[in-house]
SEFIMAR-49304 format. One record per residue (C-alpha): residue number from 1; residue in three letters; x, y, z. Coordinates in nm, 3 decimals. Layout:
% SEFIMAR-49304
<atom nr="NUM" rest="ALA" xx="X" yy="Y" zz="Z"/>
...
This chain:
% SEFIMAR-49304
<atom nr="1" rest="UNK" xx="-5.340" yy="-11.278" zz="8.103"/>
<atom nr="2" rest="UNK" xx="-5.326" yy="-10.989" zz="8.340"/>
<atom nr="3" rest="UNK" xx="-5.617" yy="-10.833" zz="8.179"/>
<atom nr="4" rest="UNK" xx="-5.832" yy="-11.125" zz="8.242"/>
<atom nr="5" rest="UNK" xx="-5.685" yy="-11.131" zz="8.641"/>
<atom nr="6" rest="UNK" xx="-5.767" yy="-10.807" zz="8.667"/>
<atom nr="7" rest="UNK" xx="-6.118" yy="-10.832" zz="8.548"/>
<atom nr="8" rest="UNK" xx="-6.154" yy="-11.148" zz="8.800"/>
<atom nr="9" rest="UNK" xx="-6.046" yy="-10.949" zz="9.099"/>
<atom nr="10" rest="UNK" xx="-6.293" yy="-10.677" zz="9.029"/>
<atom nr="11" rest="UNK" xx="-6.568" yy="-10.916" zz="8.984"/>
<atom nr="12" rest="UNK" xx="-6.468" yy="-11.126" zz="9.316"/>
<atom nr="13" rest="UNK" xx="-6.500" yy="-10.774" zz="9.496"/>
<atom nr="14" rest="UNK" xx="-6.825" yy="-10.725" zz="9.336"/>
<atom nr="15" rest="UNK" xx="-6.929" yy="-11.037" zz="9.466"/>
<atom nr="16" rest="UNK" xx="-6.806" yy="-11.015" zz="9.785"/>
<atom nr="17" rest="UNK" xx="-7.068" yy="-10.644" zz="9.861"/>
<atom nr="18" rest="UNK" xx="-7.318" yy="-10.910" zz="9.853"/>
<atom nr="19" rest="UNK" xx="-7.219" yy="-11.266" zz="9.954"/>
<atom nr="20" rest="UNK" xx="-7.352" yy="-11.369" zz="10.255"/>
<atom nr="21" rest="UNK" xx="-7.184" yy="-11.515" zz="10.526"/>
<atom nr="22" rest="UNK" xx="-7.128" yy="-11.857" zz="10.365"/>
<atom nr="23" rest="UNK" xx="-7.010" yy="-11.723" zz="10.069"/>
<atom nr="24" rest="UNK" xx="-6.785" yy="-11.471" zz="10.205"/>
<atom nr="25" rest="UNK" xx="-6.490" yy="-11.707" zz="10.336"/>
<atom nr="26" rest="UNK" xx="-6.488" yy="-11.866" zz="10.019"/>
<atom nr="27" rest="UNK" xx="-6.495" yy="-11.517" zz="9.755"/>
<atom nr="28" rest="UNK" xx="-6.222" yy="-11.380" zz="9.998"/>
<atom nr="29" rest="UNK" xx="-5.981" yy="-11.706" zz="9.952"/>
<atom nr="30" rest="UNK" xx="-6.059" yy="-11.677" zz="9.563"/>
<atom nr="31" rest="UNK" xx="-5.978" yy="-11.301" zz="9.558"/>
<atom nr="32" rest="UNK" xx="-5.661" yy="-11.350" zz="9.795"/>
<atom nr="33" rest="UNK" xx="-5.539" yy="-11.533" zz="9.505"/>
<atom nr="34" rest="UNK" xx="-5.610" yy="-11.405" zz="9.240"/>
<atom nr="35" rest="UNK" xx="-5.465" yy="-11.054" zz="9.389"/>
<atom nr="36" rest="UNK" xx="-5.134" yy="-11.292" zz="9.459"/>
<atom nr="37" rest="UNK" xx="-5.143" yy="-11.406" zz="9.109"/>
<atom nr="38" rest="UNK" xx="-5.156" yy="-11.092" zz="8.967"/>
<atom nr="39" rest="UNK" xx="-4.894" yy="-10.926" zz="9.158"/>
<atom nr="40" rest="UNK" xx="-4.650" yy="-11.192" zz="9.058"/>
<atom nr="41" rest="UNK" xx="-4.741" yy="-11.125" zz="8.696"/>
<atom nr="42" rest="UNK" xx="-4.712" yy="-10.783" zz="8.696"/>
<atom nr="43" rest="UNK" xx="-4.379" yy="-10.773" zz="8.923"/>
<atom nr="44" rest="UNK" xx="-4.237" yy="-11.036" zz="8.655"/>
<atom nr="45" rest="UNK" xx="-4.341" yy="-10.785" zz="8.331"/>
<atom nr="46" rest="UNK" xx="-4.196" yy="-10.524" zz="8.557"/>
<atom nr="47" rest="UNK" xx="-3.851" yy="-10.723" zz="8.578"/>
<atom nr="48" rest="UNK" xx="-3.887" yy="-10.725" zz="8.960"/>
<atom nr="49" rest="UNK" xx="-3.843" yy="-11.103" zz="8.953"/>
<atom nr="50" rest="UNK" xx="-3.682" yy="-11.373" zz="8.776"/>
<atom nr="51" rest="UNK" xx="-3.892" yy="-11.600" zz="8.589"/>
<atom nr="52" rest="UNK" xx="-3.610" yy="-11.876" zz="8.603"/>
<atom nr="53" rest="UNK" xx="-3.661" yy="-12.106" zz="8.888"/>
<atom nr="54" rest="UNK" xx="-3.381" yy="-12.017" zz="9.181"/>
<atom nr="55" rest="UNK" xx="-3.210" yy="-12.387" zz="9.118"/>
């Protein structure tokens, strides 16, 4: 799974050195995310979090 995020994020940066304006808002939201997501899955193999919901 974090192989494929990574792969995603470098693509979405790809596309972003040539979206045009349009485009742009919408590649930056996708790659905000999927940076987010795979911090969270790398902090959780790490053992920085708890995959156990806090309740």
């Amino acid at each position: 799974m974090t192989i494929a995020l990574e792969i995603q994020v470098e693509e979405l940066r790809q596309e972003l050195k040539n979206a045009d304006p349009a485009e742009r808002r919408q590649i930056e939201a996708e790659l905000e995310l999927a940076q987010a997501e795979l911090a969270a899955l790398v902090a959780e193999e790490e053992g920085a979090t708890d995959a156990a919901p806090p309740f």
